[in-house]
C-alpha positions as CSV (number, residue, x, y, z in Angstrom):
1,X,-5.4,-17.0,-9.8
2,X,-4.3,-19.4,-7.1
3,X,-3.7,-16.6,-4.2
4,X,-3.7,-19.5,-1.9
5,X,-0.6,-20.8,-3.3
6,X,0.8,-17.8,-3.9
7,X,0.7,-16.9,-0.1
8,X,2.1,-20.1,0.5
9,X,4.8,-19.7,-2.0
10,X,5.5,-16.5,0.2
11,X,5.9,-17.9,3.2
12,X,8.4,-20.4,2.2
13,X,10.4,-19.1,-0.8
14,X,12.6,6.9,19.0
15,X,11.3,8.0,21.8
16,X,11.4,11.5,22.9
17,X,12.8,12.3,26.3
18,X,10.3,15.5,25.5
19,X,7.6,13.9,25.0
20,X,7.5,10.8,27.5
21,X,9.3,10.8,31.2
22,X,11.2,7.4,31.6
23,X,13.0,6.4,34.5
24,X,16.8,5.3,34.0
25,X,15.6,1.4,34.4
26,X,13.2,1.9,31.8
27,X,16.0,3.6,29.3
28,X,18.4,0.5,29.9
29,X,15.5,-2.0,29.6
30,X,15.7,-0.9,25.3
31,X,16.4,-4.6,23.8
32,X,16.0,-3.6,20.3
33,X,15.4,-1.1,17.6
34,X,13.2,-1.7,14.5
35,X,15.5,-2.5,11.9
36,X,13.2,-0.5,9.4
37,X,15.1,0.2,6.0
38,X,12.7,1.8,3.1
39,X,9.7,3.0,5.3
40,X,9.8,7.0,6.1
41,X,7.0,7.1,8.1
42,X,7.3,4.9,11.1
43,X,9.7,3.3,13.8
44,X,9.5,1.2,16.4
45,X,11.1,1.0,19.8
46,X,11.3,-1.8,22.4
47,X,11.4,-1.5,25.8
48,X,10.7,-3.9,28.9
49,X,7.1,-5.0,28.4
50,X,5.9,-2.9,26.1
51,X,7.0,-1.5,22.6
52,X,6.1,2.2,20.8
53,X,5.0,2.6,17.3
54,X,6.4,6.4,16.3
55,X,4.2,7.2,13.5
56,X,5.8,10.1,11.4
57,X,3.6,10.9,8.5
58,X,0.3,10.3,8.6
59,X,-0.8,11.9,6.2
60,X,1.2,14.1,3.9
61,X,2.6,17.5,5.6
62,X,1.1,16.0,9.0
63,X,2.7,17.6,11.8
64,X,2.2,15.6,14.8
65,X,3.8,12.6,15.5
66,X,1.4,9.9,16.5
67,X,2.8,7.5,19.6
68,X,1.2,4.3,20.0
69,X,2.0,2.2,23.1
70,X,1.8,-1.6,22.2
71,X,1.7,-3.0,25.9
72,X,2.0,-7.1,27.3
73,X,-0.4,-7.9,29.8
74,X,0.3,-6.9,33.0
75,X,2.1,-4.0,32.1
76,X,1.8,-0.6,33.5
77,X,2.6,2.5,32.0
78,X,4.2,5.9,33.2
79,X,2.4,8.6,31.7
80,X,-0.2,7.0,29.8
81,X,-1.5,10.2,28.7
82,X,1.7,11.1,26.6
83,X,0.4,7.9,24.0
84,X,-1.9,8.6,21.5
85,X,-3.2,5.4,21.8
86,X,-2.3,2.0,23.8
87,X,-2.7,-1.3,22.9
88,X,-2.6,-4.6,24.7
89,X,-1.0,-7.3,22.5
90,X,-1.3,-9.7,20.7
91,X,-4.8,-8.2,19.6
92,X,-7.7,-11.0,19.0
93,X,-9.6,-8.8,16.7
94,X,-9.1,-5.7,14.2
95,X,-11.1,-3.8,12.1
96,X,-8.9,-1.9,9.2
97,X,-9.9,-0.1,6.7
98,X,-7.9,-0.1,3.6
99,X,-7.7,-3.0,0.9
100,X,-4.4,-2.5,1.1
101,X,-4.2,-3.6,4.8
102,X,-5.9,-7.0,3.9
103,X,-2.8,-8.5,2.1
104,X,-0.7,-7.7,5.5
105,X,-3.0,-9.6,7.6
106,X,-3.4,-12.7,5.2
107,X,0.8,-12.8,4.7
108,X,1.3,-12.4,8.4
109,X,-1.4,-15.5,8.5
110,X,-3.6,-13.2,10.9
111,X,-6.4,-12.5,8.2
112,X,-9.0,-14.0,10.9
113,X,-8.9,-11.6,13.3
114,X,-10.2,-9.3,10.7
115,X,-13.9,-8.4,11.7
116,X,-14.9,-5.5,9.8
117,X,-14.4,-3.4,7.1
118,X,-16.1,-0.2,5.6
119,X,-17.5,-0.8,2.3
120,X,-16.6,-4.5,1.6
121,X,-17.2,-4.8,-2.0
122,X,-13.7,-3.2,-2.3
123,X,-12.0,-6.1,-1.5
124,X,-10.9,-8.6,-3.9
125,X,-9.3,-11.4,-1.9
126,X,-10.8,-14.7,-2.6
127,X,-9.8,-15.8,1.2
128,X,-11.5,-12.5,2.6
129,X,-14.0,-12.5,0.0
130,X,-15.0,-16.4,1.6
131,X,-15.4,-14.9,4.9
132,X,-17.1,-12.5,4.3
133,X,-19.9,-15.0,2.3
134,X,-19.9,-17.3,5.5
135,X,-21.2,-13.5,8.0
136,X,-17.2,-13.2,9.6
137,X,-16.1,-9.7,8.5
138,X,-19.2,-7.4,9.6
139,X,-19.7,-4.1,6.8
140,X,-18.9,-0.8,8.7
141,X,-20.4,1.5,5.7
142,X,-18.2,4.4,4.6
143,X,-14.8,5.2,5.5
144,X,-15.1,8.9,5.7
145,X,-18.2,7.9,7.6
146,X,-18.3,4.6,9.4
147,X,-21.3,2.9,11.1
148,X,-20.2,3.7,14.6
149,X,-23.1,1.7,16.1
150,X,-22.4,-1.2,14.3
151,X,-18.4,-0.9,15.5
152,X,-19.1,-0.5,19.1
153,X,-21.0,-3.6,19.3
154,X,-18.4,-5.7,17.6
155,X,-15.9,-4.1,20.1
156,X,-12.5,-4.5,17.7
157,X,-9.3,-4.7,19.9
158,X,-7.7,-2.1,17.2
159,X,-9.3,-0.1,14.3
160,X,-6.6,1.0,11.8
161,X,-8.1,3.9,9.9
162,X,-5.9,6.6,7.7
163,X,-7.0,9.8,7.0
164,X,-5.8,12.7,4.2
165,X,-5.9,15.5,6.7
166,X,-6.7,14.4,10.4
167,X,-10.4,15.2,10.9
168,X,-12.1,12.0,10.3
169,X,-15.2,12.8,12.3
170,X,-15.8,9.1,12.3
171,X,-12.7,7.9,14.0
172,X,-12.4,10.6,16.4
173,X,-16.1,9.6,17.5
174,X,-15.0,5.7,17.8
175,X,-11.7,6.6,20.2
176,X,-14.1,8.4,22.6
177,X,-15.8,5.0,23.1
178,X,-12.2,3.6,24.9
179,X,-11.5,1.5,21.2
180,X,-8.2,1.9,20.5
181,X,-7.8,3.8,16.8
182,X,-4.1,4.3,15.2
183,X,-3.7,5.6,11.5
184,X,-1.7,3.9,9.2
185,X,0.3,6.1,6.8
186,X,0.7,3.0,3.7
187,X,-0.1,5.2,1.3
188,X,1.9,8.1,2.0
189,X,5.3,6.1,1.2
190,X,6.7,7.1,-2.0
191,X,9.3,4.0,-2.6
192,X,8.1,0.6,-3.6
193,X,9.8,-0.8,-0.5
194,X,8.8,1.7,1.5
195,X,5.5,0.8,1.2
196,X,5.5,-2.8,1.2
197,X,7.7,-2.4,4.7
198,X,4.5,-1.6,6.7
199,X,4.4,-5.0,7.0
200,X,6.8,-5.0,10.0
201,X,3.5,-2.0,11.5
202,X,1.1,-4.8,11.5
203,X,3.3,-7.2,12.6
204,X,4.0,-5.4,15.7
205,X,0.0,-5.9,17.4
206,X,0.6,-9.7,17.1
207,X,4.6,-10.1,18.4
208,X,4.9,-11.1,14.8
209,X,8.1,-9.6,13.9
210,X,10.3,-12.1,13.1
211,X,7.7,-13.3,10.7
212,X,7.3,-10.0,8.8
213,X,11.2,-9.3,8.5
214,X,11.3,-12.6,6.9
215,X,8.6,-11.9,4.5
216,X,9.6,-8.3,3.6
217,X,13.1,-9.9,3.0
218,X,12.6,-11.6,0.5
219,X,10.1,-9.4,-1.2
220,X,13.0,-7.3,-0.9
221,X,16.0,-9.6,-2.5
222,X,13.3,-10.7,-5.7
223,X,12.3,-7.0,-6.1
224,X,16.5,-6.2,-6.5
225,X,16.6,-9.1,-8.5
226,X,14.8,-8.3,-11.0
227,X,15.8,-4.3,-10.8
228,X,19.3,-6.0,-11.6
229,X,17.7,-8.1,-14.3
230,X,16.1,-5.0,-16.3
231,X,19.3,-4.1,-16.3
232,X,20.4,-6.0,-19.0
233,X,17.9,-4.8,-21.6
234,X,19.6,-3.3,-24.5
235,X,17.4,-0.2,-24.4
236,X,14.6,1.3,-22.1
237,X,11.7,2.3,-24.2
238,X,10.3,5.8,-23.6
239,X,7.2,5.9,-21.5
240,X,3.6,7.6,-21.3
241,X,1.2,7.2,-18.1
242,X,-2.0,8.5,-17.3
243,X,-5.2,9.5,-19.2
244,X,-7.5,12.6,-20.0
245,X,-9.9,13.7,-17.0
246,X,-12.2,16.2,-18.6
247,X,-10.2,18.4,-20.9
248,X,-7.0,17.5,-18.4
249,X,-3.8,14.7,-18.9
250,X,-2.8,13.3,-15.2
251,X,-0.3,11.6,-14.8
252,X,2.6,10.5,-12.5
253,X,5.0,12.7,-11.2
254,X,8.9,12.2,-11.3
255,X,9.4,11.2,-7.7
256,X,6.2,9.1,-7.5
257,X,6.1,5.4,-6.4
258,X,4.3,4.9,-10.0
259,X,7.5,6.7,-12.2
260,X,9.9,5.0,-9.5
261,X,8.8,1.2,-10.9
262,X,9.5,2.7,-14.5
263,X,12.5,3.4,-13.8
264,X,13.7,0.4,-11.6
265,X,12.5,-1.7,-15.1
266,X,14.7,0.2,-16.5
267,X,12.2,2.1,-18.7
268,X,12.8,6.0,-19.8
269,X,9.1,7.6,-18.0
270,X,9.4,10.6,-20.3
271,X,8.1,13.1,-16.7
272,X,10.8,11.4,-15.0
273,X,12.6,14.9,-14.1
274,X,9.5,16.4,-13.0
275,X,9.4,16.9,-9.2
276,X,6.9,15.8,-6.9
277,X,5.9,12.5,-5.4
278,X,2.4,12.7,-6.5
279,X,0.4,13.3,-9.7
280,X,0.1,16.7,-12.0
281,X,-1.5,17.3,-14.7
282,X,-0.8,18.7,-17.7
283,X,-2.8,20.3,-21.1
284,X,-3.5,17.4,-24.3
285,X,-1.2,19.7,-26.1
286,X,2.0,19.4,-23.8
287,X,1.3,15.6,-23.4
288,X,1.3,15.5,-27.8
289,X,4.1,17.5,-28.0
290,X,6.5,15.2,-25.8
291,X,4.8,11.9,-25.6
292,X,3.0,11.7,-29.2
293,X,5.8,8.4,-30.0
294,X,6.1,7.0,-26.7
295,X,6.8,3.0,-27.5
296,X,4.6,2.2,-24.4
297,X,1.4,3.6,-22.6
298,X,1.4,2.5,-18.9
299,X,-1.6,3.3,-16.9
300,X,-4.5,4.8,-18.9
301,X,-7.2,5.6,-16.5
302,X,-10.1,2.9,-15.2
303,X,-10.4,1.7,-19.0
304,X,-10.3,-1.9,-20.2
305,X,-9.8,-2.0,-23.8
306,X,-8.8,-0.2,-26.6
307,X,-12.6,0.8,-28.0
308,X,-13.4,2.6,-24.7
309,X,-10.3,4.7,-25.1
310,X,-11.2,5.3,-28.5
311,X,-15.0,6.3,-27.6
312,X,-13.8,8.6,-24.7
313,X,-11.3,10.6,-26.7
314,X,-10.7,10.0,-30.4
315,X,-7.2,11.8,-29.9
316,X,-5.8,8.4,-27.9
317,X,-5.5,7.3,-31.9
318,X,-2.6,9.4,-32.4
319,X,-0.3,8.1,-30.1
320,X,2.0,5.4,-31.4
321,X,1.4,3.2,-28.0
322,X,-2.1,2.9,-29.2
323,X,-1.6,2.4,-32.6
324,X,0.5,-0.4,-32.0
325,X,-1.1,-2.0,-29.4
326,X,1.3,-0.9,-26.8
327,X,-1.3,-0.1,-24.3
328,X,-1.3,-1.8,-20.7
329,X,-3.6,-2.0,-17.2
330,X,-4.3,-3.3,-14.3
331,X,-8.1,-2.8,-15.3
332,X,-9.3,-6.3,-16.0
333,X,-7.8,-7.8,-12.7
334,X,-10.5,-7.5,-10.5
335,X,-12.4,-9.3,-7.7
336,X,-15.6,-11.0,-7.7
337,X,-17.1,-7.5,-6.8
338,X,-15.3,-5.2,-8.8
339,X,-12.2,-4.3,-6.7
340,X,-9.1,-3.6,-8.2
341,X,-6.4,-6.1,-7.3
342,X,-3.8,-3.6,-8.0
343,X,-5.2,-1.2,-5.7
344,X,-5.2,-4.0,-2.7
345,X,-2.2,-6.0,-3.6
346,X,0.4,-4.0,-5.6
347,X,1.7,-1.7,-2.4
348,X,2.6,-5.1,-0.6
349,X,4.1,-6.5,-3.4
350,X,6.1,-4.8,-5.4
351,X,8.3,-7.8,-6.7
352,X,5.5,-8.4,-8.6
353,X,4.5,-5.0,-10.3
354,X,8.2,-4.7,-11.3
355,X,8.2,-8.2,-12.9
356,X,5.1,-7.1,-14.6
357,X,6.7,-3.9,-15.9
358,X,9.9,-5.6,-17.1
359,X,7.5,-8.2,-18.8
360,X,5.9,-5.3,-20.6
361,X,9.3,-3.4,-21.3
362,X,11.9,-6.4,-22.1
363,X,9.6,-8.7,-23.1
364,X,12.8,-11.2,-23.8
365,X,13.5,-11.1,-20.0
366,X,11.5,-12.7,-18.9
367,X,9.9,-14.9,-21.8
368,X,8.2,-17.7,-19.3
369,X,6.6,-15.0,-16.9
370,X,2.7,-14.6,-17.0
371,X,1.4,-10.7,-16.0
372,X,0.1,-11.0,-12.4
373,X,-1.2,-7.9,-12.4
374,X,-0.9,-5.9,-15.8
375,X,-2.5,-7.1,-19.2
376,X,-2.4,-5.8,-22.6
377,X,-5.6,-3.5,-23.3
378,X,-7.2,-5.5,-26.8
């Protein structure tokens, strides 16, 4: 895979008066709003030397609001203490610590300011990957339980961590220390573009803006291109997802960003009316009883082939996806390490994933397209 072309091919193809006291200048000094359009879970406000990031969900049913200040040098704030965390930009160095916030910083063409990750052998990105051979991108251990040491002394401008429920012992340890921590709340978007929008978050820490609105627009115009395109198919082929954990089917829910790609390639997910933005599970029986003909199997678990579905449960054989050969993953794209190029990749570009799905639904759209990130499971 030539991500360095790919990249390249990229490039060219509110503040509460509650919460924070402002003085009348300050209100008139607002110069713009964040246009944001898909993303739920953030906004962004500009003011006279500094800018706020309002983050809204950080993790699902989160309460608090989280207000970041991003501040130009020289600037001085009123009421400090009513920010959850302020930042002096453009920031020199970050640590993050999701794949999925790799792809972001590599677009936005700030990748090396990256110096540290937890757990590193989760990244598959041939350009990280190279600096982390040549000793730039220092490992952090664990994300539930970082190396704290080992982050102090590198002394990051910004860690961006995320958490499932707010007590990440790790992070709360770190912003003691004076390092600035902000969560990022990716993974709680539920829309394709919604997700792939956090762009225009990252942008913000290096007064890259106008960059990211240009990128996100036209990840935006060829993911409606192509929703337009699976359009045209002549029928949308019913739709299985998921796999057996134990004596347990999971599988997408309805609402999910995974049934919502299904259904923008025009494909008939046969949950799609269950509710819920997440994943349920259901008993082997239920899963027979409606999904025993689905034309297409989408998404069975970490398996790479047809023989280890086979081995793990001998009941995959009944289902007509597997019989003929109508079985597809993002298992076998992987980096030199064993991450999962779906996992990092996918949530930024969802252009690509729908292509891929279209590919594997109407075939006869798109008959020159290779699969970026899908393949058939032999």
């Amino acid at each position: 895979m030539q991500k360095t072309l790919f990249f390249l091919s990229l490039i060219l193809t509110f503040l509460s008066c509650e919460e924070i006291k402002k003085t009348p200048s300050e209100v008139q000094n607002i110069s713009t709003s964040s246009e944001i359009e898909f993303a739920k879970g953030f906004d962004i406000s500009y003011y006279e030397g500094y800018k706020v990031i309002t983050l809204k969900n950080a993790w699902p049913g989160a309460e608090k609001e989280f207000k970041y200040a991003l501040i130009e040098n020289g600037t001085v704030l009123e009421s400090p203490e009513n920010y959850d965390a302020i930042v002096t930009v453009p920031i020199d160095e970050i640590v993050v610590t999701s794949t999925t916030h790799i792809p972001s910083l590599e677009i936005l063409e700030v990748d090396k300011s990256l110096i540290g990750f937890p757990n590193l052998d989760y990244i598959s990105s041939e350009a990280t990957r190279k600096r982390i051979a040549d000793g730039q991108i220092v490992e952090l251990g664990k994300n539930e339980d970082i190396n704290t040491e080992v982050l102090i002394e590198i002394n990051p401008d910004l860690v961006v961590g995320f958490a499932v429920d707010g007590n990440n012992k790790s992070l709360n340890t770190i912003k003691k220390t004076g390092i600035p921590i902000v969560y990022n709340g990716d993974w709680t978007e539920t829309t394709p573009l919604g997700k792939a929008e956090w762009i225009k978050f990252f942008a913000a820490f290096y007064n890259k803006e106008e960059k990211a609105t240009e990128i996100f627009n036209i990840i935006k115009t060829e993911y409606q291109k192509a929703k337009k395109l699976a359009l045209q198919a002549e029928n949308s082929p019913t739709v299985l997802s998921g796999a057996m954990y134990k004596d347990v089917w999971y599988l997408p829910q309805g609402e999910s960003w995974a049934a919502q790609f299904i259904a923008d390639a025009n494909g008939n997910y046969i949950w799609k009316d269950s509710k819920g933005t997440g994943s349920f599970s259901l008993s082997l029986e239920s899963i027979l009883d409606k999904a025993e003909r689905a034309e297409i199997w989408i998404g069975p678990s970490y398996y790479t082939n047809l023989n280890q579905l086979q081995e793990a449960h001998a009941v995959y054989k009944q289902f007509d996806a597997f019989k003929n050969n109508q079985v597809y993953s993002f298992t076998n794209k992987v980096g030199e390490t064993g991450g999962l190029l779906y996992f990092e990749l996918a949530p930024n570009r969802p252009d690509i994933v729908l292509k891929d799905i279209i590919k594997i639904l109407h075939p006869e759209l798109l008959p020159d397209y290779e699969f970026y990130f899908f393949d058939r499971l032999e």
